[in-house]
C-alpha positions in Angstrom: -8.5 37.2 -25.0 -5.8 35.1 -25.8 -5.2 31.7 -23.9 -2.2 30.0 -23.3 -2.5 26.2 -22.9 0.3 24.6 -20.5 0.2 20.9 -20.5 0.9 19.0 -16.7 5.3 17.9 -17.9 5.2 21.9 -18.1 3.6 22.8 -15.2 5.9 19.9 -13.4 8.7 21.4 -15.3 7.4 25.0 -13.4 7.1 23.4 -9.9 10.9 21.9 -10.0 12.0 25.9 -10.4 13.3 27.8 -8.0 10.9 30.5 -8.6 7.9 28.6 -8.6 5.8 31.7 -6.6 6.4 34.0 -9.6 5.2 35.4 -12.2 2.6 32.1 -12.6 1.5 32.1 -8.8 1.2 35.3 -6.7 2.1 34.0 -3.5 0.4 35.2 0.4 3.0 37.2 2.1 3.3 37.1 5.5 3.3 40.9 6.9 5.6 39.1 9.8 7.3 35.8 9.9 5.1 33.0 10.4 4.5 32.2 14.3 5.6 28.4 13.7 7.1 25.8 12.0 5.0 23.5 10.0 6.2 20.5 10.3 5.6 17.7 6.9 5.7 14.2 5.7 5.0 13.0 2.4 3.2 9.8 1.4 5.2 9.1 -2.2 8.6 10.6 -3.1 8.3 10.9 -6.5 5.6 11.9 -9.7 3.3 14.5 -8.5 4.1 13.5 -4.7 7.7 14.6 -5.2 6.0 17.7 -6.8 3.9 18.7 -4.6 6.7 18.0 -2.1 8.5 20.8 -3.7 5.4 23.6 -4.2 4.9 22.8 -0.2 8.9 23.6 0.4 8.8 26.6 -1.2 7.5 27.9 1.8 10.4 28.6 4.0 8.4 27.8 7.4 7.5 24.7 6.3 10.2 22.1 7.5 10.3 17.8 5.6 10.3 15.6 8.9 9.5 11.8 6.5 8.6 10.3 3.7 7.1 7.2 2.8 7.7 5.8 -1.0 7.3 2.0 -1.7 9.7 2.2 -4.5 13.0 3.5 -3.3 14.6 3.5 -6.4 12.5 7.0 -7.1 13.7 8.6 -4.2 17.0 10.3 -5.2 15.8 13.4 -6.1 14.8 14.1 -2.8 17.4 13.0 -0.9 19.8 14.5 -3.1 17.5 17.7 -2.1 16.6 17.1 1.6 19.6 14.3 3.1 18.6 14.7 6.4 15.1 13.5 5.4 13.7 9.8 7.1 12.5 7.5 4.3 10.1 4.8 5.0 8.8 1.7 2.7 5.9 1.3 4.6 3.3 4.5 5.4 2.6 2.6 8.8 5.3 2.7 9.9 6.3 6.4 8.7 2.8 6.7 11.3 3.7 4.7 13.8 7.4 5.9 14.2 6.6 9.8 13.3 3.2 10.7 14.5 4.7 13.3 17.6 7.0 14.5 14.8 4.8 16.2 11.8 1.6 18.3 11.6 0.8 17.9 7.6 1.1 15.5 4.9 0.6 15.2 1.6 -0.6 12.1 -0.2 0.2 11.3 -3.8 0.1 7.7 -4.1 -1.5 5.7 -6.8 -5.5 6.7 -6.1 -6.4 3.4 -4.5 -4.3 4.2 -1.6 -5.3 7.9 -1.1 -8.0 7.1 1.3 -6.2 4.7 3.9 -3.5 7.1 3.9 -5.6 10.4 4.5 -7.8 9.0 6.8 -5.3 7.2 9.0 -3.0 10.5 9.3 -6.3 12.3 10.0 -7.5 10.0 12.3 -3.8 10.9 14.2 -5.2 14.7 13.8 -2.9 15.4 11.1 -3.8 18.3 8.0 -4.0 16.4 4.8 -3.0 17.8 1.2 -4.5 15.1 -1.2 -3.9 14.6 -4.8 -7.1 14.2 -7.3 -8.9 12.3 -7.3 -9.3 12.5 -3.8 -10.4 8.9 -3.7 -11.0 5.7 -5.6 -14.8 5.3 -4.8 -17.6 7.5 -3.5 -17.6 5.9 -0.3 -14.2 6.8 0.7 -14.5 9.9 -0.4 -17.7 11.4 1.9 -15.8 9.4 4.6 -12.5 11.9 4.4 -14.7 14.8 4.1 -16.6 13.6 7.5 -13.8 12.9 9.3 -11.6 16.4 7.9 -14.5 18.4 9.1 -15.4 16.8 12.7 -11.3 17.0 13.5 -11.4 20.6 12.1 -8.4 20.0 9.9 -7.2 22.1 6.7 -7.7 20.3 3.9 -6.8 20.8 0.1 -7.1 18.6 -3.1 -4.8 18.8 -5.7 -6.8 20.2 -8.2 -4.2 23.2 -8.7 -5.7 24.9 -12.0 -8.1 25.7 -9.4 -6.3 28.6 -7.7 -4.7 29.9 -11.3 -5.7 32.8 -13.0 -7.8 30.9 -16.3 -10.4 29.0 -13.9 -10.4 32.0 -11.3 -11.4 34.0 -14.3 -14.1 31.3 -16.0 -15.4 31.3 -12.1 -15.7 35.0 -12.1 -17.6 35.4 -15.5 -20.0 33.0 -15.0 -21.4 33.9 -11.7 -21.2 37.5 -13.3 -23.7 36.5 -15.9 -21.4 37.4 -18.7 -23.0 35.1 -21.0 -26.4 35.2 -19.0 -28.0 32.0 -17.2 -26.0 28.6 -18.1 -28.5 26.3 -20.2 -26.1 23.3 -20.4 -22.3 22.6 -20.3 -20.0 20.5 -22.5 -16.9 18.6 -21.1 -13.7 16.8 -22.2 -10.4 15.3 -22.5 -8.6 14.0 -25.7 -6.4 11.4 -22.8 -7.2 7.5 -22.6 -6.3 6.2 -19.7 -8.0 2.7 -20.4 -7.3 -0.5 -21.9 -8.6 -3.8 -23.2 -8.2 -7.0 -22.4 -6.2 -8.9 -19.0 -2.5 -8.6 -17.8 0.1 -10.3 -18.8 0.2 -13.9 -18.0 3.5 -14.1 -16.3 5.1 -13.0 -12.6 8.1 -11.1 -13.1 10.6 -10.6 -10.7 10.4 -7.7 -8.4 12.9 -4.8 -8.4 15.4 -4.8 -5.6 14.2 -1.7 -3.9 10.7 -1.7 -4.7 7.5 -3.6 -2.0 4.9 -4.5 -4.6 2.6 -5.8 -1.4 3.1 -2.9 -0.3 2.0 -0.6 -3.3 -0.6 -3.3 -4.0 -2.1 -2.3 -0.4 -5.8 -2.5 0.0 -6.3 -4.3 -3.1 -6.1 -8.0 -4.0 -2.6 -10.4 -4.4 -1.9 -10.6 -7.7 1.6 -11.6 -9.8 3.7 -8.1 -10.4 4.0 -7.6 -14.3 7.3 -5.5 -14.9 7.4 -3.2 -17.8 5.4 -0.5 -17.0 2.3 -1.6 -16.9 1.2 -0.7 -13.7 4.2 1.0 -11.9 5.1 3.8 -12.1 1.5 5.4 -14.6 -0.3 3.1 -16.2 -2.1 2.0 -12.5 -4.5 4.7 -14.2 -6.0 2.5 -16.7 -6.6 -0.5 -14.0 -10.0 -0.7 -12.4 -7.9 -1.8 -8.9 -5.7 1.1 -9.1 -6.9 3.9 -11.2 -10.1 5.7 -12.1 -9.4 6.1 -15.7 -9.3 9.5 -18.1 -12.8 10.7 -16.4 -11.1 10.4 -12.5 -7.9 11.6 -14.1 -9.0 14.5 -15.3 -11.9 15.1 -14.6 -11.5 16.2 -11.0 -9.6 19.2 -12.7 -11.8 19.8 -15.6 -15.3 19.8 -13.8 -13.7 21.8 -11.0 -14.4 25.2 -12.7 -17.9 23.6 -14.1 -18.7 22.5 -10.2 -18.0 25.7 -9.0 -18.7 28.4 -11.2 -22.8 26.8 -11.2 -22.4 26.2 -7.4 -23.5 22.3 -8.0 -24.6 20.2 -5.4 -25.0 16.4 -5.7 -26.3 15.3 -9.6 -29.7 13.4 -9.9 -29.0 11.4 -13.1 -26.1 10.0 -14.6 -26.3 8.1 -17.8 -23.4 6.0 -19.7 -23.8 6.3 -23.5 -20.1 5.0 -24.1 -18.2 1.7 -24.0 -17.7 -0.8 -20.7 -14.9 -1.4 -18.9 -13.3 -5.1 -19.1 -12.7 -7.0 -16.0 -9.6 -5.4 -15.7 -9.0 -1.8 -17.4 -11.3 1.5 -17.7 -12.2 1.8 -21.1 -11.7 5.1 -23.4 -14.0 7.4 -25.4 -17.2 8.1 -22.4 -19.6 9.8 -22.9 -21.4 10.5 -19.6 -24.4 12.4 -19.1 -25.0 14.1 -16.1 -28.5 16.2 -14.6 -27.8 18.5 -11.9 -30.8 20.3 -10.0 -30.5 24.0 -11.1 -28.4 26.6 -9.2 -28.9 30.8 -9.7 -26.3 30.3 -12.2 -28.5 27.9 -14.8 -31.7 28.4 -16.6 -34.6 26.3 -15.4 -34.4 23.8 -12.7 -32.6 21.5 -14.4 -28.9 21.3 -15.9 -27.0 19.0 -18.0 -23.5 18.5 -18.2 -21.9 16.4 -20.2 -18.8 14.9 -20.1 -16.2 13.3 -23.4 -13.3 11.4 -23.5 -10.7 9.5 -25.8 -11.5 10.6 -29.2 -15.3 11.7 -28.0 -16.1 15.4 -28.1 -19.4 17.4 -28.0 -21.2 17.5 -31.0 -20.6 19.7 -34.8 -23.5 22.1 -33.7 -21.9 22.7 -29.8 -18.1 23.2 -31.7 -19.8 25.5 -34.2 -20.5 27.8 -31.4 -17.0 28.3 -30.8 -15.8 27.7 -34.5 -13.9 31.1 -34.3 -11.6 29.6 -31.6 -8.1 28.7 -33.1 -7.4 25.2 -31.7 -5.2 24.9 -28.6 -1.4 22.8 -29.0 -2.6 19.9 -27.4 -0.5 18.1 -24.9 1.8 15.2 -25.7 0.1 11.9 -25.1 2.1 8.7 -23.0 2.5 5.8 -25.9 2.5 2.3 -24.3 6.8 2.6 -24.3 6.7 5.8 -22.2 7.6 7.7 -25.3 5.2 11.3 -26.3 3.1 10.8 -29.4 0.8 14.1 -30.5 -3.0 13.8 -30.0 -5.0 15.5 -32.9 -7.8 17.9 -32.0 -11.2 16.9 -33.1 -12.8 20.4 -34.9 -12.2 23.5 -33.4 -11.9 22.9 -30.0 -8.7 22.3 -27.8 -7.9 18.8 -27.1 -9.3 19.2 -23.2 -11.7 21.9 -22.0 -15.3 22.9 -21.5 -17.8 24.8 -23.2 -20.3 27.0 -21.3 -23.9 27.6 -23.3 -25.6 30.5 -21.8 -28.4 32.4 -22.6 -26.7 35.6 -23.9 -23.6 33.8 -25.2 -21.1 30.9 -25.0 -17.7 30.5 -23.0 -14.8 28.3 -23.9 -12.2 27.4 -21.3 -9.4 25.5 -22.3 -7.6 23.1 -19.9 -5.3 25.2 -19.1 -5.8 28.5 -20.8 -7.8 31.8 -20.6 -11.7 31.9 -21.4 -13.3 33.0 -24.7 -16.3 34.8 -25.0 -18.6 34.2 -27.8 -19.8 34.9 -30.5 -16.6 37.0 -30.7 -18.2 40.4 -32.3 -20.7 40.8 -29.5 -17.6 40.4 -26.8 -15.2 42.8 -28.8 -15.2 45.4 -26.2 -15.7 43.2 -23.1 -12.9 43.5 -20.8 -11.9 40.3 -18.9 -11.5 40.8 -15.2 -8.0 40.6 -13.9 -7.5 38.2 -11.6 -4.0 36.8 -10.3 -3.4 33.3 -9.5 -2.9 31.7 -6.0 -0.5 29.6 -4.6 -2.7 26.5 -4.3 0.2 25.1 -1.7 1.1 27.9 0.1 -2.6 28.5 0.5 -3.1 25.2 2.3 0.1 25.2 4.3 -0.5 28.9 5.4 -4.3 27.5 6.6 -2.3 24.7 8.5 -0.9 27.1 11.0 -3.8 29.9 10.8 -3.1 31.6 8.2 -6.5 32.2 6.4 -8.8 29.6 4.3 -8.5 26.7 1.9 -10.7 27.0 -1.2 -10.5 23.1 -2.1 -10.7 21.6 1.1 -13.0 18.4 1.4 -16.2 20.3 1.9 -16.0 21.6 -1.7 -13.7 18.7 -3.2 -15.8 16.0 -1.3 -19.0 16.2 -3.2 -17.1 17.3 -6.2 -15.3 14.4 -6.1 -18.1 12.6 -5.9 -19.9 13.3 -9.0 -16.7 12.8 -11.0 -16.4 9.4 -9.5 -20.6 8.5 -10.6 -19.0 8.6 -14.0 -16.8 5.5 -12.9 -19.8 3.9 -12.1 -22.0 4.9 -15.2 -19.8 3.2 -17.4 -20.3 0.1 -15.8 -24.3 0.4 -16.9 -24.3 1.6 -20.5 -27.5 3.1 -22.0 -29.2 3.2 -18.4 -30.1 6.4 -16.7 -29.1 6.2 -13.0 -31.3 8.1 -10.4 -28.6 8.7 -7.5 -29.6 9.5 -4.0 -26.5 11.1 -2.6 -27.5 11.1 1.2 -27.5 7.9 1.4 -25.0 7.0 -1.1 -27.2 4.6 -3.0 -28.8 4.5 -7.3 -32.6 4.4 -6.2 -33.7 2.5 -9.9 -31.0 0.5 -10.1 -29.6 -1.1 -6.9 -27.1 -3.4 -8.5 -25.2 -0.4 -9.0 -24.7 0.0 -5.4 -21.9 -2.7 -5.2 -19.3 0.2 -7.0 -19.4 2.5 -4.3 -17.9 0.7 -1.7 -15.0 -1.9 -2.3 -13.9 -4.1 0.2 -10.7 -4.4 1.2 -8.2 -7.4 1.6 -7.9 -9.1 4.9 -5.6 -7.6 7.1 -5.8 -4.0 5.5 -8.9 -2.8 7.1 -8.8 1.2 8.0 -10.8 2.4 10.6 -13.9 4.6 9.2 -13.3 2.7 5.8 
């Protein structure tokens, strides 16, 4: 049971190939060619936009109408790839202008703007491909998932590892009872996207080429600080922009957590790490969640926790996996853009979960093949086989009838949501927060409430936002 971490400049590396359907993905064949033409726009032309772009145009019956990218000095890749393509600065007007002209879109924009986007293409009727997290706040996101499923429209989140053969896998064992009823979960990610302490005091000139109103969008004037530190990554680590490591990543990491234990909506969420500034997410979380027990979990409670930064679960939860050789971990961004190596804390890889069951443990790397342990009572288990999917081709197949999504905005929705609790947690440290999720609203603690809806600035208003 060997597993075989691949870090996300890999897997980019893998979607900018020409072969991008195999041997990783096993792609759905069409027994006949496809009865129409789907026809795309992109919101962002470059970083995961510009890849997703390319997993999406790797189906040939999928034709690039648009694309809107505030910054068009990231663009040449794709012209130099599509030339006939229309560029826009402004996603309005890529709406206004192009509406009769495309069916589907995909949004990978900074997160603040991923729900203005996807709900004003859906509100045109349009199928939406969104990149994780599917929104900056829990408000916006049970608003897309509303609106997705009263216009009927195919939906997909861009948790990827979702649809590939190591979370498939963890998925299938668990449900399976291969290491019995789960009794608790453990959670994490050795990135920190966070920061201390406010920007720059300065107003540097703006790019030719690039609309910092425009990328600012929903969110408040401010002065534009060059040098990286909010365009083109480090918007993660700003409470405007970003949602931090735990939003980051941990729409990808819960995913296999969220749906392996079928979990609904969580009933406690508790903060026992460091606050944000008025400014940045902070690093190192460590967020405590209770879910109301599933078939999958012993007793009708379960906890899952979740650790970030240099956090990780503790010695006695790493002993239970202490035969696992450590993953390579990923390189992590330095402040100058450069790669610096992270260093794994114990046993464990640098991002994954651990599964506690009542008949034995899992481990599942982020990204790499489940363990089973301990390992001499798993020597002769065999692993299912189970191929990867597409998680593109699946969508854009859905879009013109071709089958189902398996992270559309009914599953990613509420999953969504509990990652983005987190982002609240950490806001009130040391206080267990009693959530109501029908009505969207921390029953002990209603000061709380004010972090699950922003407003937006004048003039930006969205309808159903």
């Amino acid at each position: 049971m060997n597993s075989y971490p691949l870090d996300r400049r890999t897997f980019l590396k893998t979607l900018g190939t020409a072969t991008i359907s195999a041997p990783f993905f096993t792609r759905h064949l069409f027994s006949a060619p496809p009865s129409r033409v789907l026809r795309h726009a992109s919101f962002g032309g470059a970083g995961m936009a510009w890849a997703d772009v390319q997993a999406i145009m790797s189906n040939d019956f999928v034709k690039l109408v648009a694309v809107a990218e505030v910054d068009l000095n990231r663009v040449k890749a794709l012209k130099d790839r599509f030339p006939d393509v229309k560029v826009y600065q402004d996603w309005r007007e890529l709406l206004d202008k192009e509406a009769k002209n495309f069916d589907s879109c995909n949004v990978g924009t900074p997160d603040h703007m991923h729900a203005p986007i996807a709900m004003s293409a859906m509100q045109l009727g349009k199928h939406v491909y969104c990149q994780k997290p599917l929104c900056h706040d829990l408000y916006e996101t049970r608003q897309m998932k509303l609106l997705a499923r009263q216009k009927k429209l195919v939906t997909q989140m861009g948790i990827q590892i979702h649809s590939q053969k190591p979370y498939l896998t963890a998925v299938r064992l668990i449900q399976s009872g291969a290491i019995g009823k789960v009794k608790e979960v453990h959670t994490w990610s050795g990135k920190k996207w966070g920061d201390t302490g406010a920007p720059p005091e300065k107003n540097d000139p703006v790019p030719d080429g690039y609309n910092w109103d425009l990328w600012l969008g929903v969110c408040g004037t401010r002065p534009y600080v060059g040098g990286g530190y909010y365009h083109p990554g480090n918007w993660r680590k700003r409470l405007d922009f970003g949602t931090g490591t735990f939003g980051d990543m941990g729409c990808h990491i819960y995913d296999p957590v969220f749906k392996a234990l079928a979990l609904t909506a969580p009933l406690t969420v508790r903060s026992e790490g460091p606050t944000p500034d008025k400014w940045n997410w902070s690093v190192n979380a460590v967020i405590r969640y209770v879910f109301p027990g599933t078939p999958f979990t012993e007793g009708k409670k379960v906890n899952v926790t979740w650790y970030d930064g240099d956090e990780r679960p503790a010695a006695d939860v790493q002993a239970l996996v202490a035969e696992a050789k450590p993953a390579e971990p990923p390189p992590a961004e330095t402040k100058g853009g450069g790669k610096k190596k992270q260093k794994n804390k114990g046993p464990i890889p640098d991002q994954g979960s651990i599964f506690i069951g009542t008949k034995g443990v899992m481990l599942l790397p982020h990204i790499g093949m489940p363990k089973l342990f301990p390992e001499p009572q798993f020597k002769d288990f065999t692993i299912p086989k189970i191929e990867s999917i597409h998680h593109w081709t699946q969508w854009a197949e859905a879009c013109i009838g071709k089958g189902k999504t398996t992270a559309g905005f009914d599953y990613s929705g509420p999953m969504t949501e509990a990652v983005l609790l987190g982002s609240v947690a950490v806001r009130f440290p040391k206080a267990t927060m009693e959530w109501n999720a029908t009505k969207l609203k921390f029953t002990n603690l209603p000061e709380a409430d004010q972090f699950v809806r922003r407003q937006y600035r004048s003039g930006w208003q969205v309808k159903g936002l």
